[in-house]
VEXROMI-465421 format. One line per field, with one value per residue (C-alpha): residue in three letters; chain; residue number from 0; y, x negated, z negated. Coordinates in nm, 4 decimals. Layout:
res: ALA;... .
chain: A;... .
n: NUM;... .
py: Y;... .
px: X;... .
pz: Z;... .
***
This chain:
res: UNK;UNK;UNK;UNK;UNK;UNK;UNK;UNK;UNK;UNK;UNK;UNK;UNK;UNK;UNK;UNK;UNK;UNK;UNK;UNK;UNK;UNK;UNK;UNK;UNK;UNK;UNK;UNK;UNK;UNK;UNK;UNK;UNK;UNK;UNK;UNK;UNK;UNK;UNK;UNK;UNK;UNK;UNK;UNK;UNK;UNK;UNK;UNK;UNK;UNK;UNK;UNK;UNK;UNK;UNK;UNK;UNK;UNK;UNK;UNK;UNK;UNK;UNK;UNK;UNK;UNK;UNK;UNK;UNK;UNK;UNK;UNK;UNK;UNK;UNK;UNK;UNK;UNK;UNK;UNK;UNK;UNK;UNK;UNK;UNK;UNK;UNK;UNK;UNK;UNK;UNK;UNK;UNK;UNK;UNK;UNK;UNK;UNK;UNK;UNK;UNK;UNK;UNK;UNK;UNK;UNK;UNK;UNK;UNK;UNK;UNK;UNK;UNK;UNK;UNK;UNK;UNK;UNK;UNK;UNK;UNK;UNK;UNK;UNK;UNK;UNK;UNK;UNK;UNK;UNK;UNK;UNK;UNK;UNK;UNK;UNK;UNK;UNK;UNK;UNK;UNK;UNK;UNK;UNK;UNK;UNK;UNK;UNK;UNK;UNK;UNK;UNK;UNK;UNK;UNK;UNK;UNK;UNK;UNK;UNK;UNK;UNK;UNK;UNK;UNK;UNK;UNK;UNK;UNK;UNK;UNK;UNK;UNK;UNK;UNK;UNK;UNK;UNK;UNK;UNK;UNK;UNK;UNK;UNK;UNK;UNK;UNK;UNK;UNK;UNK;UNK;UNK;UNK;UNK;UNK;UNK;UNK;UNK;UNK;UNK;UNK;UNK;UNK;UNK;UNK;UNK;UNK;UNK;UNK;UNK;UNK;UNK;UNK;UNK;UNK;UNK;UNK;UNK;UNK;UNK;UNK;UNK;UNK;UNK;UNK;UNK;UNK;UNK;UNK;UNK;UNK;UNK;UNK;UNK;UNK;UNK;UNK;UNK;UNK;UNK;UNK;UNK;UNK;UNK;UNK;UNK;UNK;UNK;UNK;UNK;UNK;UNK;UNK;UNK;UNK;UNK;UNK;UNK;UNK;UNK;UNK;UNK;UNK;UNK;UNK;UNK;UNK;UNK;UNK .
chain: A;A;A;A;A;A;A;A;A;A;A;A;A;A;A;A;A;A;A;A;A;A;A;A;A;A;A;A;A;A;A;A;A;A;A;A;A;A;A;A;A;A;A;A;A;A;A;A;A;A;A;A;A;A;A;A;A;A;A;A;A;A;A;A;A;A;A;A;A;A;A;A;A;A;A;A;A;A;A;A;A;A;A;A;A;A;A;A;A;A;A;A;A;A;A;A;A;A;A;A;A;A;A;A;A;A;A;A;A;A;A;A;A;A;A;A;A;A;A;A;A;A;A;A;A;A;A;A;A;A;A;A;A;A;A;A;A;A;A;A;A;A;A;A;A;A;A;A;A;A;A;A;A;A;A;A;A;A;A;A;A;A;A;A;A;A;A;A;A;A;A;A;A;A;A;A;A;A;A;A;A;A;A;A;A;A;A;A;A;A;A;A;A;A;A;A;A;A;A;A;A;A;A;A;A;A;A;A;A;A;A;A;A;A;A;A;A;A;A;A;A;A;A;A;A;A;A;A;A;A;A;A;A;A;A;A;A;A;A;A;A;A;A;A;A;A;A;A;A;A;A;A;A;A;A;A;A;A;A;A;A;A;A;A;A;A;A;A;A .
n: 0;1;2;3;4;5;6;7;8;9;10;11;12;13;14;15;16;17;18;19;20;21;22;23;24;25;26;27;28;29;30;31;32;33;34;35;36;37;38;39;40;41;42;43;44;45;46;47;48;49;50;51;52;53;54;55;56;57;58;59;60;61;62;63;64;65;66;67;68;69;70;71;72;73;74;75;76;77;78;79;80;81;82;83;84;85;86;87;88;89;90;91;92;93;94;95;96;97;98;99;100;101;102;103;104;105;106;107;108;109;110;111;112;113;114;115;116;117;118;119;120;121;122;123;124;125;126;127;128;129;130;131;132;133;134;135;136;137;138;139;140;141;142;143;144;145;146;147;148;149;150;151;152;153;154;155;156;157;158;159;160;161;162;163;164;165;166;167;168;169;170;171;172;173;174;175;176;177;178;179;180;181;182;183;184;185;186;187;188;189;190;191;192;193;194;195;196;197;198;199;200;201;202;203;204;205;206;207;208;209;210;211;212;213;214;215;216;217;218;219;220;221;222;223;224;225;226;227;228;229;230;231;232;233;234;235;236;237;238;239;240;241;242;243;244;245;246;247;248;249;250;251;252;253;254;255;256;257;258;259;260;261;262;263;264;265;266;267;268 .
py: 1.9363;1.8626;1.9761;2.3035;2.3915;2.3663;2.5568;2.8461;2.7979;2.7419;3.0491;2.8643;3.0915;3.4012;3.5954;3.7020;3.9787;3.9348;4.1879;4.1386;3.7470;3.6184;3.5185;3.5169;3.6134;3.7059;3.3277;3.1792;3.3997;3.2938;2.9858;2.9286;3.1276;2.9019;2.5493;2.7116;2.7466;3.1072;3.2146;3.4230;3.7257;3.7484;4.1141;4.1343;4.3584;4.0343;3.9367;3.6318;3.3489;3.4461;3.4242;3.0723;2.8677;2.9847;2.9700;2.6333;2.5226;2.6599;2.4975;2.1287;2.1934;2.2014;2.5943;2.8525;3.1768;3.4698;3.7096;4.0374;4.2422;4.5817;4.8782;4.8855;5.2249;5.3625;5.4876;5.4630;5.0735;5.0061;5.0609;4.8246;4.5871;4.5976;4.6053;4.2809;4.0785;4.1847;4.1042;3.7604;3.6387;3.8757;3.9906;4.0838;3.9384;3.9482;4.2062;4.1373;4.4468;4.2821;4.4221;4.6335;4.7449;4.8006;4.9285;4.9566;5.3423;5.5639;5.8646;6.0832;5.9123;5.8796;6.0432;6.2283;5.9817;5.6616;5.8053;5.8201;5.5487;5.3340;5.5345;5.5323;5.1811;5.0587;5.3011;5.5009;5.2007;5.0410;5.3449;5.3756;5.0410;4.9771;5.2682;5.1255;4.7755;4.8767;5.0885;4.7572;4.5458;4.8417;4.8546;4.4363;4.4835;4.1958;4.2862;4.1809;4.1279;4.3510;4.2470;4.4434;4.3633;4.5570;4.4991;4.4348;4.7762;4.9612;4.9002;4.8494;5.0102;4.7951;5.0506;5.1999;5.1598;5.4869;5.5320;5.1601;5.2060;5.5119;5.3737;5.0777;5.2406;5.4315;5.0931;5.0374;5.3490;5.3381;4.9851;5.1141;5.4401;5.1899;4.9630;5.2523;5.3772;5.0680;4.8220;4.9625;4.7878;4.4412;4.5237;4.3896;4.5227;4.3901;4.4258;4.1083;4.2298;3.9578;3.9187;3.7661;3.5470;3.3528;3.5250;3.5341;3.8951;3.8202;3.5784;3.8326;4.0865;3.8539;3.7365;4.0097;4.1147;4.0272;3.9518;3.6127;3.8272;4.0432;3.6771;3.5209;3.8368;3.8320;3.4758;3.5430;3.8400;3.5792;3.3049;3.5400;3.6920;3.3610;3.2399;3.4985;3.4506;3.2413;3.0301;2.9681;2.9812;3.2143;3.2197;3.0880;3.2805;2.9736;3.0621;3.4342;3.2407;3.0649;3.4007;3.5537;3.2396;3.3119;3.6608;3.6259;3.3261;3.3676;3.2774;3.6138;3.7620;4.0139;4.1393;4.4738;4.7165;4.5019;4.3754;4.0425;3.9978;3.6647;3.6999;3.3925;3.6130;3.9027;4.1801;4.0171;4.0651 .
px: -15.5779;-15.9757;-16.0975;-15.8627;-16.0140;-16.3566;-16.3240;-16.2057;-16.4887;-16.7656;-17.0284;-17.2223;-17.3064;-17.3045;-17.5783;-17.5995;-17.8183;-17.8492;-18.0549;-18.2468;-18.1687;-18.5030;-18.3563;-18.0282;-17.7420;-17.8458;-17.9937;-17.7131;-17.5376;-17.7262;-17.7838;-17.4073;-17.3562;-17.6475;-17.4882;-17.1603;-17.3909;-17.4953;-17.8562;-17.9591;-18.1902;-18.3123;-18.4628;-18.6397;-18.9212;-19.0571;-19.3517;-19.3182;-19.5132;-19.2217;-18.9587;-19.0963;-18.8616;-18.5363;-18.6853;-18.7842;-18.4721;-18.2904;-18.4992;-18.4827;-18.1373;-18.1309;-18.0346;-18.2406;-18.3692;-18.5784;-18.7465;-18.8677;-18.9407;-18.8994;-18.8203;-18.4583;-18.4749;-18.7090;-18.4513;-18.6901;-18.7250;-18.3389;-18.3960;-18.6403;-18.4149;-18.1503;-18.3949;-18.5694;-18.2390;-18.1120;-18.5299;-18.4868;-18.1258;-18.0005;-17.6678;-17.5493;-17.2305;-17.2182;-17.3967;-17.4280;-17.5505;-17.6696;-17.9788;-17.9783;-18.1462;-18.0429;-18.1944;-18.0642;-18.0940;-17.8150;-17.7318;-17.9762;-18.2631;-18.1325;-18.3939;-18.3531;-18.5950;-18.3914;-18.0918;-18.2185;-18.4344;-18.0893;-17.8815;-18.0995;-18.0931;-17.7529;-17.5530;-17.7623;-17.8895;-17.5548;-17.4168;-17.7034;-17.7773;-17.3952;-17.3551;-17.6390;-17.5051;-17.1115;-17.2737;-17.4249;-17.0742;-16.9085;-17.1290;-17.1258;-16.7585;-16.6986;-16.5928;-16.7615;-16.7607;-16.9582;-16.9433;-17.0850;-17.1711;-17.0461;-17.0053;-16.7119;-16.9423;-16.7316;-16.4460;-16.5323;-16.8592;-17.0458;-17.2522;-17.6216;-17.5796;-17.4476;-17.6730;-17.5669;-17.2262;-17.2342;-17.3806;-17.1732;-16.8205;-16.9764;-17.0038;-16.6568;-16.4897;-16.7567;-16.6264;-16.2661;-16.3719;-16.5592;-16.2677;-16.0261;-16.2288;-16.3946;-16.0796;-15.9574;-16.2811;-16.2344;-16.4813;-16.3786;-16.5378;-16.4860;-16.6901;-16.7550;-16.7604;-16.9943;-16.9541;-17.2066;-17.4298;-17.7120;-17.9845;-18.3478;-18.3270;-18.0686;-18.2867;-18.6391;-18.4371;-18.2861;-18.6395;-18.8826;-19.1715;-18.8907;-19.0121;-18.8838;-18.6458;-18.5056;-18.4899;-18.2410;-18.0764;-17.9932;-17.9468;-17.7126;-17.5342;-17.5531;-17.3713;-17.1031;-17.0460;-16.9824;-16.7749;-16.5090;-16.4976;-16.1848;-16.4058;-16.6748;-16.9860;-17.1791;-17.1438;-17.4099;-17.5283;-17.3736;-17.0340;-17.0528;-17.2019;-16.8389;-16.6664;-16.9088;-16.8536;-16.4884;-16.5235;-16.7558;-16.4947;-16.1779;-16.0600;-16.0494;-15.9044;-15.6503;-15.8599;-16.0314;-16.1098;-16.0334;-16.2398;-16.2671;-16.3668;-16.5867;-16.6070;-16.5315;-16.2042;-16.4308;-16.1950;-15.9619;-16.0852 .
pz: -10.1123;-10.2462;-9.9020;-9.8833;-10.2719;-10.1512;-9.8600;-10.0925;-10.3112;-10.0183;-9.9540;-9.7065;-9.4644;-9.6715;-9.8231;-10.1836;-10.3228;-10.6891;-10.9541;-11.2230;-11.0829;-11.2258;-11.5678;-11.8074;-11.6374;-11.3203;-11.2916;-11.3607;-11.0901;-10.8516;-10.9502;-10.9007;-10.5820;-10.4381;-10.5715;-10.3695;-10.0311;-10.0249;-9.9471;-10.2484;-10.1994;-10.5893;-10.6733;-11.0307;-11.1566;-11.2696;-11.0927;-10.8420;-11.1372;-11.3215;-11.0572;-10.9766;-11.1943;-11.0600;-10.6658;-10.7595;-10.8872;-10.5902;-10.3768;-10.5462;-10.5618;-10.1479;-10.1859;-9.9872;-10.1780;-10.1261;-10.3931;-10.3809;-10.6916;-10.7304;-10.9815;-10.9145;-11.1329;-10.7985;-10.5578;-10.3033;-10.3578;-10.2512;-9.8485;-9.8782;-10.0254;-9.7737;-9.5268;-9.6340;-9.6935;-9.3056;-9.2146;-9.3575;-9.3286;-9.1133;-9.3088;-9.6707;-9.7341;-10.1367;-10.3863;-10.7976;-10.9592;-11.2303;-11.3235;-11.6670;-11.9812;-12.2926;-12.6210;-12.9627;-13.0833;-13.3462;-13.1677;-13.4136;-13.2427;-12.9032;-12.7228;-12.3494;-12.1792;-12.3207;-12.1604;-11.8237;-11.8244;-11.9387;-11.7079;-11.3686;-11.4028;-11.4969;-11.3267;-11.0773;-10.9135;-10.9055;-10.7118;-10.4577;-10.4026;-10.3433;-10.1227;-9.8704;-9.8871;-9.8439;-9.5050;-9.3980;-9.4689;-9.2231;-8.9478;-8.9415;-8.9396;-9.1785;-9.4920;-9.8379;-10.2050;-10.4582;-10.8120;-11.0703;-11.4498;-11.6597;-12.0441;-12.3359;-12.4650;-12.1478;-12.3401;-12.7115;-12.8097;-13.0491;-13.2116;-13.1583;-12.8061;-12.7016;-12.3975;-12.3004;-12.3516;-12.1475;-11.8830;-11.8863;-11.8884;-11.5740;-11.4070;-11.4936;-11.3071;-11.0411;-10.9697;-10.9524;-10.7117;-10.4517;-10.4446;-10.3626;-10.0775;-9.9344;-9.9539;-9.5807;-9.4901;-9.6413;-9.9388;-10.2518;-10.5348;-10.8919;-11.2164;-11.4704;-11.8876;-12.0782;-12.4129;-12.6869;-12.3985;-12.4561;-12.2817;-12.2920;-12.3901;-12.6660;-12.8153;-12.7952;-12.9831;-13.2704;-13.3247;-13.2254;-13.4911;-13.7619;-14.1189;-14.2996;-14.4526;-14.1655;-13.9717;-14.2168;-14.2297;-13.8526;-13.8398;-14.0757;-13.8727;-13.5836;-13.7526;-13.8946;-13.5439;-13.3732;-13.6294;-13.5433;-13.2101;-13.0832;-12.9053;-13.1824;-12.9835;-12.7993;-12.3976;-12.1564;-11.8206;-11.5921;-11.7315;-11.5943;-11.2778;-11.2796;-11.2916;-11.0088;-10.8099;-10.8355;-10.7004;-10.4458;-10.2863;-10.0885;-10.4251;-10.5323;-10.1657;-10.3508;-10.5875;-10.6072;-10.8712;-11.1896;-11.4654;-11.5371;-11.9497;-12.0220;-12.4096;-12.5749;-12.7062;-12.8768;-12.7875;-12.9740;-13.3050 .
***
């Protein structure tokens, strides 16, 4: 039975292309897809002294990974990408659209180059990036898995984020429209909603050029926030690694075109 469960779980063999894969989320992604035996193709606009840590932990961790960065928000940079995953492990066999930005604003202030700078990225990118990987998957003639982050904000807007949320519920339906077309092929294609997640990018905006009083003001925010949630405590990037893991795997065989929540029970309240 130990050997059958592993088997389900085991990626070795496949390749992974993760964005924005150089920190948070997207590290623990492919931290966990690489523990499972894929070969991870990381894609950041980071620059490579950044990107060191996680290709250093892959590699001390016996896993093999790859980075290029790139400007995911560039059209003209996702060719290359494909390109240079099939250059250097020959096949793309798992895509995480992970990468994304988002930026507090009320709608009176949203402004028209916020929107597209929010939208290019998290939804755009997401389409065009998925369309030239999903054409890959069909000529190979071997199916695949694309998993997309989403957010709970594509189904319960938090406020200030209307660009984000926008965006984000785009994700949601594009997931669903991908699924319905590409399942003939043996394409799964799911999308993962994080909740409140620890995150390098969380923790810059809680404590960026905030006064002693703003500070204990959001601290305060913080610690009310996690005390409602069921699970009392925030999330951490490996845990939407576990829920990638599970899609990416045989595991997750008959499933297409759902959302999986990872939210410590935030909806709930």
């Amino acid at each position: 039975m130990k050997n059958s469960i592993e088997k389900l779980f085991d990626l070795t063999g496949k390749v992974a292309i993760v964005t924005g894969g150089a920190m948070g989320i997207g590290k623990g992604i492919a931290m966990r897809l690489s523990e499972a035996g894929a070969k991870i193709i990381i894609v950041d606009i980071a620059d490579k002294k950044e990107a060191k840590s996680i290709l250093k932990d892959i590699s001390e961790n016996g896993g093999h990974a790859h980075y290029i960065q790139a400007d995911l928000s560039d059209m003209g940079t996702l060719k290359y990408i494909v390109d240079q995953t099939i250059k250097v492990y020959g096949d793309i066999d798992i895509l995480v659209n992970n990468a994304g930005v988002f930026t507090y604003s009320p709608v009176t202030e949203l402004t028209e180059a916020l929107w597209d700078k929010t939208i290019n990225l998290n939804l755009k990118a997401v389409a065009f990036l998925s369309k030239l990987v999903v054409n890959k998957m069909i000529e190979k003639k071997h199916g695949g898995k694309i998993i997309n982050i989403s957010s709970i904000d594509s189904i319960k807007p938090t406020g200030n984020l209307s660009q984000y949320d926008a965006s984000k519920g785009g994700v949601r339906m594009l997931t669903k429209a991908f699924a319905k077309e590409m399942g003939k092929f043996g394409i799964n294609v799911n999308d993962i909603a994080p909740g409140g997640i620890n995150t390098p990018g969380v923790k810059k905006i809680a404590g960026a050029n905030l006064t002693d009083a703003q500070q204990k003001a959001m601290d305060a925010q913080m610690e009310q926030f996690v005390s409602m949630l069921p699970l009392q405590r925030m999330g951490e990037p490996k845990e939407i690694g576990n829920a990638a893991l599970f899609l990416a795997s045989d595991a997750s065989n008959y499933i297409t075109g759902t959302t999986i929540v990872v939210d410590g029970g935030l909806l709930i309240m």
